[in-house]
N, C-alpha and C positions, 0 to 999 in steps of 0.2 A: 205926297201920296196919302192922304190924309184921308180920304173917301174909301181905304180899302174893307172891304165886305169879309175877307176869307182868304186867308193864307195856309196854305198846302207845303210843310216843311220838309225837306230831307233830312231825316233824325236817325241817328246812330245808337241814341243814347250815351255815348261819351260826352266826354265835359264842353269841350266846343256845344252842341247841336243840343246840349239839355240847358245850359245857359239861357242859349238863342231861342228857347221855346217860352221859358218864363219873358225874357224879355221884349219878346212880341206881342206876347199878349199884355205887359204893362203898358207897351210905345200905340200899339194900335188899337187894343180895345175893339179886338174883332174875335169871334173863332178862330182858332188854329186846330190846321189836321195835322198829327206825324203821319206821317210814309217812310216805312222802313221797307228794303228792299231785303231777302233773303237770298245772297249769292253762294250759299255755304261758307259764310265765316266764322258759323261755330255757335255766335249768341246764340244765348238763351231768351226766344223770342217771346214767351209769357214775362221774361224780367223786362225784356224792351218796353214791352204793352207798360204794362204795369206801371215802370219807371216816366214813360209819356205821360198817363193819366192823373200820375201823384204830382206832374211838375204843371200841370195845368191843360194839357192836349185836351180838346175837345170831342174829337175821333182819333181815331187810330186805325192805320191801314197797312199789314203789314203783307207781302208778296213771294208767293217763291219762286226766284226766277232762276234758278240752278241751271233748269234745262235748257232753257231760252237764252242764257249767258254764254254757255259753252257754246251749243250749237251756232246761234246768229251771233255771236261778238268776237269767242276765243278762235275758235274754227275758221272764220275765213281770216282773221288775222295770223294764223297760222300757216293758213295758204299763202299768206308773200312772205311767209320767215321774217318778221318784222323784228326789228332789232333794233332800241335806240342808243344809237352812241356805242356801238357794237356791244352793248351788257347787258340793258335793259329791256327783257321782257315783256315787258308795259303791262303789269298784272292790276293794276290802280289806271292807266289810263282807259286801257278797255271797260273798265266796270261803271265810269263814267256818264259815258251817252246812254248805256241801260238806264241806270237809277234815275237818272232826269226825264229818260223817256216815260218811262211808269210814273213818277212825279207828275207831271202832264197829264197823262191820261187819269190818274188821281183827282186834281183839279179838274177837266172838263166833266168829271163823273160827278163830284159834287158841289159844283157849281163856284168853287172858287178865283176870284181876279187877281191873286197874285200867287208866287211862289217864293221859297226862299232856301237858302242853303248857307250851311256854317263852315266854306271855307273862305282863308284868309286875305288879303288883299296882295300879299305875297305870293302866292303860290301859283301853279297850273289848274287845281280844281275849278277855282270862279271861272277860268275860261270855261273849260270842258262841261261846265255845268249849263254857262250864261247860255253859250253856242247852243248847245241841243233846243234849249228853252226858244229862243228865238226862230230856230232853222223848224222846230215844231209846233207852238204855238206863241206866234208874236203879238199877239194881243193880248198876253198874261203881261201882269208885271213883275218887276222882281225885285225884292226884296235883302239886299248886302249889310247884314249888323254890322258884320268885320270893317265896313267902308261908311256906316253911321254913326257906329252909339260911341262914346268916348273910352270905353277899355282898351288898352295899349295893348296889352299882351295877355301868354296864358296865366301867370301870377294872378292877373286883373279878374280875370274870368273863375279862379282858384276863389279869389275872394267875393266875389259875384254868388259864385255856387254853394260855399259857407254860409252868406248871409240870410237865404233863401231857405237852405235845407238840401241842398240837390248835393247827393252823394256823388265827390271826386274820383275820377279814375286812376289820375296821374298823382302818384304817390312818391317817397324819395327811394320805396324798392324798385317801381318801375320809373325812372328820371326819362321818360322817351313817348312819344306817343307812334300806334301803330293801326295799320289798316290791312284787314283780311277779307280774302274770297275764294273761291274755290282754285284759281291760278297762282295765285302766292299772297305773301304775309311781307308787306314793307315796315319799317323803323325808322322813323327821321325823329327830328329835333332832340333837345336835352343834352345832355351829354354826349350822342351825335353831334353835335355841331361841329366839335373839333375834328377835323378830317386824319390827326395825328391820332387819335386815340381809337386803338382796337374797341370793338365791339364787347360788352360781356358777355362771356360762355353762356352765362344761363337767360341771357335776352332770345336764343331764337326757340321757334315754338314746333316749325314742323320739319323740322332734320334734325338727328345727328351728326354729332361734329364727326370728319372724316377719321380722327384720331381714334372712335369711339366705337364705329361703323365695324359689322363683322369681318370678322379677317378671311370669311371665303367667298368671291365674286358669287355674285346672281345673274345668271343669262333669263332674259325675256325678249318675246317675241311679240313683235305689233303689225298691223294687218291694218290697211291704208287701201280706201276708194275711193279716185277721182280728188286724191289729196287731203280727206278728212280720216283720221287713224278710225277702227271701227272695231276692232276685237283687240283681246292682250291673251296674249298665250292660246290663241284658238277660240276663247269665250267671247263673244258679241256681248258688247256691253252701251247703254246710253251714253251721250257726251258727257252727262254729268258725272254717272259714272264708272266712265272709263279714266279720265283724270282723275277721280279722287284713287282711284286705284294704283296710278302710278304714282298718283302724291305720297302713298303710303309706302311705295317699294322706290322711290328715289331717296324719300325722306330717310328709311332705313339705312342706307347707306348713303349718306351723309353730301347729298346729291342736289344743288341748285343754287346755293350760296352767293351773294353777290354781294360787294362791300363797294358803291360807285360815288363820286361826285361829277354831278350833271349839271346839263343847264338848263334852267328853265326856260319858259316861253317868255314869262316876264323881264330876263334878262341878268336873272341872277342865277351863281351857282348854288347847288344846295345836295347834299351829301346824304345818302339815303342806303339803308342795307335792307336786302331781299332776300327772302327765301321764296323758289321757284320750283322745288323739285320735280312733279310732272311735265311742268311744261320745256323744262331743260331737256327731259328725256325727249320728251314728242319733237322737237327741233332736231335735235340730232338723228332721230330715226327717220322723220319725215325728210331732210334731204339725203338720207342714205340711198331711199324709194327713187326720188327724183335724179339722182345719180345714173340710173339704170332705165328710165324709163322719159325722159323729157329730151326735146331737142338740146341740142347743143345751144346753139343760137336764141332759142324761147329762154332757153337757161342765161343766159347772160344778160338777156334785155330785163329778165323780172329779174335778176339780183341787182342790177343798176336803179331799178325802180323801186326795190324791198326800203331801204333807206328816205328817201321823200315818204311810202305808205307810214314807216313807222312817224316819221316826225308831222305827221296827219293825224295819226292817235295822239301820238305826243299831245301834241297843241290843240286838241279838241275837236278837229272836223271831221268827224266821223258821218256826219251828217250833211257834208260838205258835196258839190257833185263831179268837185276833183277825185275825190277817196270814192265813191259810189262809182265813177268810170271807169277809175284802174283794177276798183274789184271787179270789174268785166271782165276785162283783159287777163287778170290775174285768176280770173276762176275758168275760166277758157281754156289756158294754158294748162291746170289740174287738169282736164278731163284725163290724159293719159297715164295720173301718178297713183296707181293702182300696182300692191304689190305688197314683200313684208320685208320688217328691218328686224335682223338680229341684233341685242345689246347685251354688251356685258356693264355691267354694275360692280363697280368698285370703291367705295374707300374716297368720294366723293367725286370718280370719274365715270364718264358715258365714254365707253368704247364702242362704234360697229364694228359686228365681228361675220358680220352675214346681213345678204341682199339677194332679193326676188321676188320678180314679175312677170306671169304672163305673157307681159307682150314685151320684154325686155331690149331693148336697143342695144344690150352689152351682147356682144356674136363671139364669142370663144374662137370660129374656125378664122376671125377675122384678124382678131389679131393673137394668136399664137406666135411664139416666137418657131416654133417645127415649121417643117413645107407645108402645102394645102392654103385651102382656103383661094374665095379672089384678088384679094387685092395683090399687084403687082407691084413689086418693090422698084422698080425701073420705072415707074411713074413717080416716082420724088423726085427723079432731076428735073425734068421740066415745070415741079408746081414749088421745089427750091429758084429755080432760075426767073420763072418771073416772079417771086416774091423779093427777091434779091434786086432784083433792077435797079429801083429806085435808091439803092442802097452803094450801088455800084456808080449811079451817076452822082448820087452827093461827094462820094470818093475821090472822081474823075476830075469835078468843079473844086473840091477844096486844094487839090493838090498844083491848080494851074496858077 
């Protein structure tokens, strides 16, 4: 790839993706653009700029896609309660196919033929990254340092970005590298590696530790149309920010924590802790909604299916036209999850303590335990007797 004209970088500005910026521009001797996505992770986007121009960027393009995250990535992945590995909120896979996609559209804007992104040859990013790049524009190429240049590890890169001038992030106060958006703050490597070894207290950034968290629960109430939450306590607020609002009231009480070892796509385990506060809440409130207001039967067929959607995020297809089809089905099935979930807030637990809807499928006169009501009780023997059959001739045959 010798011919390349213009590469359009995914840049964070941490040590990885500021490394990769000086060293593109020695290896190719072409322009490089950073593309910094803003999903509210907090940078200081004039230090982003800044830090791009001083390490050699030739533009810099930086995006706010707060609203556009929440809305088109977090929110219908919300609607099938994606869960990987039953822990994993996937607040790093979702953010993904965005930042690639706007990457892309970066490049065709300025006329760039390649792209490049700084993650590792280990990991699930190069997937989730490559996939979007392809499944969007297959005629870019793309550009893997972690899969070219001869640096073995982050040391390598440590002494890379020494040699250059390029200010380190990963220090021996922070021994961990981390990744934030408006859905949570993950922590992998360093001193995570070892799966024995607790976390330090002062590693997370947006909870309190349960032990810490006030000692008097906080009740909220959230407000869900057609399965996307849309108000918190009565106030209508944007997707962007209506999570950050619960990030703040989860985070306070010590609400999303998650310490997991998963598996990657690549094939390896890898050990990872999460803070999710918002989005811990909105799961739990959103199928308190659904509890009351979805078939039974739709209810089982999208919980059989939540499991494949999430390891679709997992592994990158977001752009895939398996994950595009079941969010059909899957947003079909929202039309009826209109309603509001009462939560209590405790000391790093999400309780429902209250559910209502509208159009409720929950019938009080139905099932009371007092008289009234339709349903006849004298109708169970006959829907016990034929469900029992089959059960009665397995009985019949083992005993002969």
């Amino acid at each position: 790839m010798s011919n390349i004209k213009k590469i359009v970088l995914a840049y964070s500005g941490g040590l990885d993706t500021s490394v990769i910026l000086k060293w593109l521009k020695e290896k190719y001797q072409c322009p490089v653009v950073a593309f910094a996505a803003d999903l509210g992770q907090g940078d200081d986007l004039a230090e982003v700029t800044a830090k791009a121009k001083a390490t050699g960027a030739d533009e810099v393009y930086i995006e706010d896609l707060k609203e556009e995250f929440v809305r088109d990535f977090v929110w219908p992945m919300f609607r099938a309660n994606a869960l990987y590995e039953g822990a994993y909120l996937l607040g790093t896979s979702i953010a993904r196919p965005l930042i690639a996609k706007a990457q892309v559209e970066v490049a065709l804007r300025v006329g760039a033929d390649a792209v490049s992104h700084g993650a590792t040859g280990k990991g699930n990013d190069q997937v989730r990254f490559e996939l979007t790049y392809q499944a969007l524009a297959p005629d870019l190429k793309i550009i893997v340092p972690w899969r070219e240049w001869d640096l073995q590890g982050r040391a390598d890169c440590v002494a890379y970005a020494q040699k250059h001038g390029i200010p380190v992030p990963v220090t021996q106060e922070k021994p961990y590298s981390s990744d934030a958006n408006l859905l949570h703050i993950s922590f992998e490597g360093g001193i995570l590696e070892d799966p024995w070894a607790e976390p330090p207290a002062n590693m997370f950034v947006l909870t309190a530790s349960p032990e810490a968290a006030p000692d008097k629960p906080h009740y909220v109430e959230i407000d869900f149309e057609h399965g996307d939450p849309v108000a918190v306590d009565g106030v209508g607020l944007s997707p962007a920010n209506l999570l950050a609002r619960l990030n703040d009231l989860g985070g306070e009480h010590g609400i999303g924590r998650v310490d997991l070892v998963e598996n990657r796509y690549v094939g390896l385990k890898s050990r990872g802790v999460y803070e999710t506060p918002g989005g811990t809440i909105l799961r739990a409130a959103h199928r308190a909604v659904e509890s009351i207001t979805l078939d039974r039967e739709v209810m089982h067929l999208r919980d059989s299916l939540s499991p494949r959607y999430a390891e679709m995020v997992y592994n990158g297809y977001w752009y895939a036209p398996e994950r595009q089809v079941l969010q059909k089905l899957i947003d079909a099935a929202q039309q009826p999850v209109t309603g509001t979930a009462r939560l209590k807030l405790y000391k790093g637990n999400v309780t429902i303590v209250g559910r209502k809807a509208p159009k409720s499928l929950y019938q009080p006169s139905l099932v009371t335990f007092e008289a009234g009501g339709d349903y006849q009780q004298a109708d169970a023997t006959g829907f016990i007797r034929l469900n029992a059959l089959r059960l009665k001739i397995a009985a019949t045959l083992a005993g002969k």
